[in-house]
C-alpha positions as CSV (number, residue, x, y, z in Angstrom):
1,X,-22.6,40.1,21.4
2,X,-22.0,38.8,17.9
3,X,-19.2,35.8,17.3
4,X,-16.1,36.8,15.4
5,X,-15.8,35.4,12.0
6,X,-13.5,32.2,12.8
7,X,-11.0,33.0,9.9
8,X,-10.5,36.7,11.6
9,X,-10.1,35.0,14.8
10,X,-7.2,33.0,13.7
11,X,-6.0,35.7,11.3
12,X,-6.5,34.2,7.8
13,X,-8.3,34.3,5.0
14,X,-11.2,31.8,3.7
15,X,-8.5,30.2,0.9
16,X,-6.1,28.9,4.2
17,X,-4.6,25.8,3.9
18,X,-4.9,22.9,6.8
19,X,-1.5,23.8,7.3
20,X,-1.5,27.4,7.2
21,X,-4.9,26.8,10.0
22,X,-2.8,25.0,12.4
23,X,0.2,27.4,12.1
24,X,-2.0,30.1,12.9
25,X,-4.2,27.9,15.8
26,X,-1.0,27.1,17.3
27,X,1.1,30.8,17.6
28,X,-2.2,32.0,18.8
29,X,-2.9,29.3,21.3
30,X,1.0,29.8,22.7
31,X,0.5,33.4,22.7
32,X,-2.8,33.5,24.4
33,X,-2.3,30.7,27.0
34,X,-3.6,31.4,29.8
35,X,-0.5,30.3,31.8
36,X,1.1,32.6,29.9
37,X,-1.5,35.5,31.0
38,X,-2.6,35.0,34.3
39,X,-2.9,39.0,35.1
40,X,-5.2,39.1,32.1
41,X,-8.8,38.0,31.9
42,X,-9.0,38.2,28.2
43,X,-6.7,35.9,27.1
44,X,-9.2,33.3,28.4
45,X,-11.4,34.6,26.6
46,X,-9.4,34.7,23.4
47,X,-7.9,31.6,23.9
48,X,-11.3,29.7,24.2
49,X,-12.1,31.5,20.9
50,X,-9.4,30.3,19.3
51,X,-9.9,26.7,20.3
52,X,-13.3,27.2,19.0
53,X,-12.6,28.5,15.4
54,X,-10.1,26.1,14.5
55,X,-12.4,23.1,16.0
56,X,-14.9,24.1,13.5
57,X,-12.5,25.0,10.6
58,X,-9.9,22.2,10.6
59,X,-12.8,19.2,10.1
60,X,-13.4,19.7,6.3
61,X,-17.5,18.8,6.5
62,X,-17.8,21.4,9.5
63,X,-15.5,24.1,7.2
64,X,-17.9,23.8,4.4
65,X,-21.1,23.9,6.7
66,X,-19.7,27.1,8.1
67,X,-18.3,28.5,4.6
68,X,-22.0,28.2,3.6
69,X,-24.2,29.0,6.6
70,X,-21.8,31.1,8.6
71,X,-22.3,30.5,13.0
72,X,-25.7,29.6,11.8
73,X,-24.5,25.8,11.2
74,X,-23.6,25.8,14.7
75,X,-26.8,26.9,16.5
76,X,-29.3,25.1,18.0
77,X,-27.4,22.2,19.5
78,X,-23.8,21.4,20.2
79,X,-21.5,23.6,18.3
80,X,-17.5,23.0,17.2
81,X,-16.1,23.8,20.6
82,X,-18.4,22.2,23.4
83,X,-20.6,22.5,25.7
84,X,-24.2,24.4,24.8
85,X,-25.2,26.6,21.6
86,X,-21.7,28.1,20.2
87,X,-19.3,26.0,21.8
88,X,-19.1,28.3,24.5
89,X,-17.1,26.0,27.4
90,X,-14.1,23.3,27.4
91,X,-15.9,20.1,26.8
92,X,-14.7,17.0,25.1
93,X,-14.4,18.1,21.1
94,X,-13.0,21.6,22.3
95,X,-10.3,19.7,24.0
96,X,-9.7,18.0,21.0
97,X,-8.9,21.0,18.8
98,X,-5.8,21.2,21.0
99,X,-4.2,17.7,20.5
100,X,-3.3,18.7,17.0
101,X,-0.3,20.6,18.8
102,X,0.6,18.7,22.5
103,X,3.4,17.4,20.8
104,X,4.4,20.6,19.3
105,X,3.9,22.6,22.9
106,X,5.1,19.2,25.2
107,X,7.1,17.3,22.5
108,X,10.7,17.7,24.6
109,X,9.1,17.4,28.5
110,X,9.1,13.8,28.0
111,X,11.6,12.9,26.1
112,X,10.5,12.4,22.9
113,X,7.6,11.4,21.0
114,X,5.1,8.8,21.8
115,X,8.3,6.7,23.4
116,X,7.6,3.0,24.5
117,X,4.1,1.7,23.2
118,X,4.3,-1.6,22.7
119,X,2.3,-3.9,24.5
120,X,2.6,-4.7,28.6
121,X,5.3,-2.8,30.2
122,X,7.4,-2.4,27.0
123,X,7.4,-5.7,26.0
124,X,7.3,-4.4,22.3
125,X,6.3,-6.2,19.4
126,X,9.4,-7.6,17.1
127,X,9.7,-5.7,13.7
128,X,8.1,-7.1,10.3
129,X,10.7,-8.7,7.8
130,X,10.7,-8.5,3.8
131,X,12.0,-10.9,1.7
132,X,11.9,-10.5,-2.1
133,X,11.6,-14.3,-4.0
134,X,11.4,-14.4,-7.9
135,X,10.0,-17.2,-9.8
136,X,9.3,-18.1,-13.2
137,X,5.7,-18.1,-14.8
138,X,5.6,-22.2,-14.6
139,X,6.3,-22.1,-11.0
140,X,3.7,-19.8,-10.3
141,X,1.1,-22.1,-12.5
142,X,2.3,-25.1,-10.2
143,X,3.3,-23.4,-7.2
144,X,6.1,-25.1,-5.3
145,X,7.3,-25.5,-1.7
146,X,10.7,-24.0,-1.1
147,X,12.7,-22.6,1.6
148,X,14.1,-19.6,2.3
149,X,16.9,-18.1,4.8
150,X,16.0,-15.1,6.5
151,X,18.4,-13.1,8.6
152,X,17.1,-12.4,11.9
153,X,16.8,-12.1,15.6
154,X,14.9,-14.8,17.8
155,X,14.5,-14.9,21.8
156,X,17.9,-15.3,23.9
157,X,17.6,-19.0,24.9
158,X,19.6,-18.6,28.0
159,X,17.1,-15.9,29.3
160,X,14.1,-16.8,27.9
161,X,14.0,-13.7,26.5
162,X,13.6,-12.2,29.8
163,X,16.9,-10.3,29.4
164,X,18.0,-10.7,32.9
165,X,20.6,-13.2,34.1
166,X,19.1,-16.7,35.0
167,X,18.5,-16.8,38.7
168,X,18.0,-13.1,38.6
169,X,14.6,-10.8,38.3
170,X,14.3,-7.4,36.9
171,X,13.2,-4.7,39.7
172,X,11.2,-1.7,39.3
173,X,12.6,1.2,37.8
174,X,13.5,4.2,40.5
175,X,12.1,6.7,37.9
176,X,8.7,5.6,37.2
177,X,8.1,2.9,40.2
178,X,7.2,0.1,38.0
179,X,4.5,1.9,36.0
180,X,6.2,2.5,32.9
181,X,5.0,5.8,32.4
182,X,5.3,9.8,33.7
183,X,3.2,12.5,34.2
184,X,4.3,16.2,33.3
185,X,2.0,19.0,33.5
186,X,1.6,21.6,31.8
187,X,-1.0,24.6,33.2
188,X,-4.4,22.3,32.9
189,X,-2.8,19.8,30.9
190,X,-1.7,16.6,31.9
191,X,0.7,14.8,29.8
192,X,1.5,11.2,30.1
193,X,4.1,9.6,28.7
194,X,6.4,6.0,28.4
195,X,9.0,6.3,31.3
196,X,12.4,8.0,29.3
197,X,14.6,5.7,31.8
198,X,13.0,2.2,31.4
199,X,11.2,2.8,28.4
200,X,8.2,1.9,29.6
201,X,9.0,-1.7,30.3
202,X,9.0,-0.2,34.2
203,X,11.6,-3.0,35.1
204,X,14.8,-2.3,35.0
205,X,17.9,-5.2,34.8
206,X,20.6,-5.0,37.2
207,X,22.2,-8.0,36.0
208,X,22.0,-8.5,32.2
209,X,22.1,-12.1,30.4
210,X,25.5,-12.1,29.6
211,X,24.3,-13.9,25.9
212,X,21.9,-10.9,25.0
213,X,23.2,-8.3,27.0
214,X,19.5,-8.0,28.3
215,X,17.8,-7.8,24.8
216,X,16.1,-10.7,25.6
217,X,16.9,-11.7,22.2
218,X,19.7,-12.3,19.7
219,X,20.6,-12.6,15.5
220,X,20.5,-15.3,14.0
221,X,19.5,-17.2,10.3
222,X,16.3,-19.3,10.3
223,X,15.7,-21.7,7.6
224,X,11.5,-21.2,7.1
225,X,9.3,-23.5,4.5
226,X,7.0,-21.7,2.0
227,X,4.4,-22.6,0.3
228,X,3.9,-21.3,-2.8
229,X,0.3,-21.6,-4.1
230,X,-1.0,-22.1,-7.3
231,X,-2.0,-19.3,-9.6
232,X,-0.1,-16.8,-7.3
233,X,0.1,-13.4,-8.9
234,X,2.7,-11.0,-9.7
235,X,3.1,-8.5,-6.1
236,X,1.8,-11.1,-4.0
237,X,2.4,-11.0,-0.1
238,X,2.6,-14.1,1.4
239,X,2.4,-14.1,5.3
240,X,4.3,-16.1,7.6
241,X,2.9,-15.5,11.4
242,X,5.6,-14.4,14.0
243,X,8.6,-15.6,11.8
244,X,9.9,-12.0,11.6
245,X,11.9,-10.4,14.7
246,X,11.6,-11.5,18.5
247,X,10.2,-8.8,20.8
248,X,12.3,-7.1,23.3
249,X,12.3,-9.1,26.6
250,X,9.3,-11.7,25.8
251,X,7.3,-9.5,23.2
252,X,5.9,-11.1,20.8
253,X,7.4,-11.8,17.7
254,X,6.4,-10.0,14.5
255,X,5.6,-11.7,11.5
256,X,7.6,-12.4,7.7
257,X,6.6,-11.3,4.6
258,X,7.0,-12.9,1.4
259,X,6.7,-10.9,-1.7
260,X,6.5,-12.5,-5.1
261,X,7.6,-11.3,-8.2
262,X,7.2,-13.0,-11.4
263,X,10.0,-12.7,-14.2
264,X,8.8,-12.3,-17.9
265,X,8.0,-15.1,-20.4
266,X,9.9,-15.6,-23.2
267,X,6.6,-17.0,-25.0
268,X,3.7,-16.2,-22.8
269,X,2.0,-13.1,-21.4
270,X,0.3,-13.1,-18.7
271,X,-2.6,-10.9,-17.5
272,X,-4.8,-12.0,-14.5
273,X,-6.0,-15.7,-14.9
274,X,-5.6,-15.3,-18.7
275,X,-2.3,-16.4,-20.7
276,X,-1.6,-14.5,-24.2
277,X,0.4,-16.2,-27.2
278,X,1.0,-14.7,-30.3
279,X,1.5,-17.5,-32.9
280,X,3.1,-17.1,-36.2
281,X,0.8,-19.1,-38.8
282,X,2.3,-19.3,-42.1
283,X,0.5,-17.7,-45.4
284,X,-0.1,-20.3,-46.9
285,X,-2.0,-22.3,-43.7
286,X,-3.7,-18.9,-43.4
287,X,-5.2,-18.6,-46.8
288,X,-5.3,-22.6,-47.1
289,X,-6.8,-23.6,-44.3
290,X,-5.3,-26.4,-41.6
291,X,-4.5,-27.4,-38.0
292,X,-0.9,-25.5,-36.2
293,X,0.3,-26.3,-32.1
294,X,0.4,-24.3,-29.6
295,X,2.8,-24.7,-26.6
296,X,0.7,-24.3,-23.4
297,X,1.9,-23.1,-19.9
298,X,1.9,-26.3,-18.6
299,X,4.4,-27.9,-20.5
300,X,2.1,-29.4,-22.7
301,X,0.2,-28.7,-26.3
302,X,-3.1,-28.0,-27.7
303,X,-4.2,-28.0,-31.6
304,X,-5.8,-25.3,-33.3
305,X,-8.1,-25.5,-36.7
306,X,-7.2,-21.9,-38.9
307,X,-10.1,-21.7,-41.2
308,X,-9.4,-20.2,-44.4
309,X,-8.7,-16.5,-45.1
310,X,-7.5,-16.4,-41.2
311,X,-6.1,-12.9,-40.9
312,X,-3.5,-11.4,-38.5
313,X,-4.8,-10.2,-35.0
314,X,-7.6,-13.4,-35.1
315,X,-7.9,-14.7,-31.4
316,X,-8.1,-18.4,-31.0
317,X,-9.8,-19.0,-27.4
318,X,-8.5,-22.2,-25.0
319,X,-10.8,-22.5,-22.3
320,X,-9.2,-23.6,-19.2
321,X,-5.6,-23.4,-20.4
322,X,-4.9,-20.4,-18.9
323,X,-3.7,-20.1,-14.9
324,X,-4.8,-21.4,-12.0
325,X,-7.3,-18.6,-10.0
326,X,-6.3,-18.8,-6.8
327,X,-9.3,-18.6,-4.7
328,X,-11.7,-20.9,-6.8
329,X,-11.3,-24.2,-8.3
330,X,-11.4,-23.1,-12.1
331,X,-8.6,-21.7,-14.6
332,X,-8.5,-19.1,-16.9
333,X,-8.5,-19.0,-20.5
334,X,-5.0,-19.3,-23.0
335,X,-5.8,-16.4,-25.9
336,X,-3.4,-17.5,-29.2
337,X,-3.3,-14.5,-31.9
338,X,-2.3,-15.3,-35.6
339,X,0.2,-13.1,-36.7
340,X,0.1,-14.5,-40.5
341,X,3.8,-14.7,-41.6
342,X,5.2,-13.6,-45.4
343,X,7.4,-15.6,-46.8
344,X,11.1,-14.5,-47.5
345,X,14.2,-15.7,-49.3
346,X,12.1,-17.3,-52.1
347,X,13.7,-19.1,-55.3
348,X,12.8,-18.5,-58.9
349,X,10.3,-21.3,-59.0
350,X,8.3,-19.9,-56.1
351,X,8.4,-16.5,-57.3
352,X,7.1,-17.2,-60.9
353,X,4.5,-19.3,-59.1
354,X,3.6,-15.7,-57.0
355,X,3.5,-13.7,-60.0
356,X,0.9,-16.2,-62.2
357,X,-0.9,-16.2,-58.8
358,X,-0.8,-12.3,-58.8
359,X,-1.8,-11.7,-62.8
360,X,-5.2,-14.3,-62.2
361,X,-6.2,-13.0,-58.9
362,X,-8.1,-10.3,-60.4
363,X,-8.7,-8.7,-56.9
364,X,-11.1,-11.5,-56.1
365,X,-8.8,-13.1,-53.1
366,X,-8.0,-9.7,-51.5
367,X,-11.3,-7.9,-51.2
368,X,-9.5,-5.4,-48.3
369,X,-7.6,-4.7,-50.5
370,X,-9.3,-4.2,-53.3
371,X,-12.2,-1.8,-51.1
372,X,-8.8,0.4,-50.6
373,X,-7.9,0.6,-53.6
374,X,-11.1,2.0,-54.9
375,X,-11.2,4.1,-52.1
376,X,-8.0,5.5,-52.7
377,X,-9.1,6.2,-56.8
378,X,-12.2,8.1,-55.3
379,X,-9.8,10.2,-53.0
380,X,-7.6,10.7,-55.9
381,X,-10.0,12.0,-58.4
382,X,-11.9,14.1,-55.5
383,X,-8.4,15.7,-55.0
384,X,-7.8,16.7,-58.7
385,X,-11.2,18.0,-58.9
């Protein structure tokens, strides 16, 4: 007998979102349970049809092979939903067509989601901490060592972290025996999950520390060294290892975070390894020729020759001026830009001076624009034409 088309099966069409695939895969799985049909021998049947369509349809490489080739794709060796030729059977990947919706059909037998992972018996892994430090753009070519106070919770030292009352042990929890977790079932499905009562530590403390109240842990503000290294970039992460929060009862501690922002230069721009000055060069040093300073990011200054005829946007290269790279024992470049500057505010005397200057040029010192001009006389004419 011929396979149903696996978008009829689950009752959509070919253009079906991965949503609108497990929507359909789960109502029909509910519906055709066999659980839920046990005086019917068809909903097996249907059900195990199911599973297989939307094994083969929710992976998006076997989708397309079956898009193309139709069951075809699927013969001749293990198909979407099992064992044998067609996935006929419940092996291994059918099974796994169903674990998009445990939570969905068994979500509220245990209590919740997921519940206790964390380690051995619930001793869970302390949260990650943030903390946001700005510095300026020298800092980050030096780098610096600096401290930082940090808000936050470290093991109870009266307990040990243990949570329980020195002199006292936690016992097993009643619910789950001391094995942290429970079993629900659910027609052939087993379900385990973290005990809802000890969560999943599967100790339970009759006599609390009376400091922690049998966190094992309590708040308080450590003051941490940091080490800021050279060349650090805008958005770095610095790491500190199990300086964030204390696990519950003896977990281990998670770790501190350190991200680094860099406020703006007033002078400098930075991008990457490379620093970026735009230096205003005077006309007259500009058409002249002669030597300006540049500030550096270091503190210091470096000398630059302007040859004649320098023109704005010209990019003066400082090799090894720039920052500090961080993994590598070299620096980057410092880029300065001429931006040539017109003078303003001038007196009689220096505007005369402009003008004789301007009447014996004869467009020989400004070929640009001269070339323009020209242009423009050609554009002119061609336009009255």
């Amino acid at each position: 007998m011929s396979k149903r088309d696996y978008y009829e099966a689950l009752g959509v069409t070919k253009t079906a979102t991965d949503a609108e695939l497990k929507a359909a895969f789960r109502k029909l799985a509910m519906k055709y349970h066999p659980d839920q049909n046990k005086d019917d021998p068809e909903a097996e049947v249907k059900f195990k049809e199911i599973g297989e369509a939307y094994e083969a349809l929710k992976d998006p490489e076997k989708r397309a092979a079956y898009d193309r080739f139709g069951h075809a794709a699927f013969e001749g060796g293990r198909g979407p939903g099992g064992r044998g030729p067609g996935g006929a059977g419940f092996g291994p990947e059918f099974g796994s067509a169903f674990s998009d919706i445990f939570d969905d059909l068994f979500g509220d037998v245990m209590g919740g989601r997921g519940g206790g992972r964390g380690g051995a018996r619930g001793r869970s892994r302390g949260a990650d901490l943030r903390y946001n430090m700005e510095i300026n753009l020298e800092e980050a070519y030096l780098g610096k060592d600096t401290e930082v106070r940090v808000p936050t919770t470290i093991a109870c030292e009266r307990c040990g972290g243990a949570g329980a009352e020195p002199g006292t042990q936690p016992e097993n929890c009643d619910t789950c025996h001391g094995m942290g977790k429970v079993r629900a079932t659910q027609g052939f499905f087993t379900i385990e999950r973290a005990c809802p009562h000890c969560g999943g530590t599967g100790k339970t403390i009759k006599n609390p520390c009376r400091d922690c109240g049998g966190a094992g842990r309590k708040e308080k503000e450590q003051t941490l060294a940091v080490n800021i290294p050279a060349g650090v970039e805008d958005g770095t992460r610095i790491r500190l290892a199990g300086k964030g929060q204390a696990g519950m009862r003896g977990g281990p501690a998670g770790d501190l975070y350190i991200f680094i922002s860099i406020r703006p230069h007033e002078i400098f721009h930075r991008e990457g390894p490379h620093i970026y000055l735009q230096m205003p060069v005077p006309f007259t040093t500009a058409a002249l020729g002669g030597q300006v300073e540049v500030p550096t990011v270091n503190g210091g200054q470096a000398r630059i020759s302007i040859p004649e005829g320098t023109q704005t946007g010209r990019q003066f290269r400082l090799r090894g001026k720039g920052m500090p790279v961080l993994r590598g024992n070299r620096s980057g470049d410092m880029l300065v830009e001429a931006v040539i500057e017109v003078p303003t505010k001038l007196n009689a005397k220096q505007k005369q001076l402009l003008k004789d200057f301007d009447e014996a040029d004869g467009g020989a010192v400004f070929p640009e624009f001269a070339k323009f001009k020209k242009r423009l006389e050609g554009f002119i004419k061609r336009a009255a034409e």
